[in-house]
C-alpha positions, 0 to 999 in steps of 0.5 A: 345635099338636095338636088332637083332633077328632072323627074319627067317630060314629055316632049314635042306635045301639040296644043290642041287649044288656048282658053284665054277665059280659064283661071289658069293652069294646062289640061294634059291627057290623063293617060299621057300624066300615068305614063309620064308620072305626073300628077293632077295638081302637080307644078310643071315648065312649058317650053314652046319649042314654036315660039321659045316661050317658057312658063311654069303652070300647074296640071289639071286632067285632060281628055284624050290627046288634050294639052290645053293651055289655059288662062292666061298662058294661052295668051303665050302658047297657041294652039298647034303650037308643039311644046315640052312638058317637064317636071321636077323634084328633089332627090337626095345627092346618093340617089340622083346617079341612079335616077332615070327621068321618064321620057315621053315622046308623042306624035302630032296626035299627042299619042305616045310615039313608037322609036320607028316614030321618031326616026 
């Protein structure tokens, strides 16, 4: 059997912009992707933990402390607004036990946060 698992997030993320004019998809900071294991193109789940909003999008690279909602997700997900992005991935049934997801935690500057940042 195949089961999908959270394969990492990085969570409490702040929207520094919403360009409704893009075609689609959300800029993340490319050295929050390394840490996080996420890759340019990737599928991810944007949950806005402002306003409950949820979709699903697609990555593309993003300058330092970017997370730009674009298209029309910008339309979901405001600027300033503080979401969790998640990605996934299928692993077969002996190894999900053995799977740790990568968390990322960031600060309200989008910076990885130390564990004395989070209280």
């Amino acid at each position: 059997m195949i089961r999908e698992v959270l394969i990492s997030k990085i969570h409490g993320a702040t929207v520094t912009e919403a360009n409704v004019n893009y075609n689609g998809s959300i800029a993340i900071d490319t050295e929050l992707l390394g840490k996080a294991n996420i890759h340019i193109g990737e599928k991810v789940h944007v949950w806005d933990i402002t306003n409950g909003n949820r979709l699903e999008t697609y990555v593309i690279s993003g300058k330092k402390g970017e997370i730009c909602m674009n298209g029309a997700a910008a339309k979901l997900i405001k600027e300033g607004d503080k979401v969790i992005i998640a990605c996934f991935g299928f692993l077969e049934e002996e190894k999900v036990s053995r799977h740790q997801p990568e968390l990322i935690f960031v600060d309200e500057k989008n910076d990885i946060a130390t564990l004395s940042d989070q209280g």
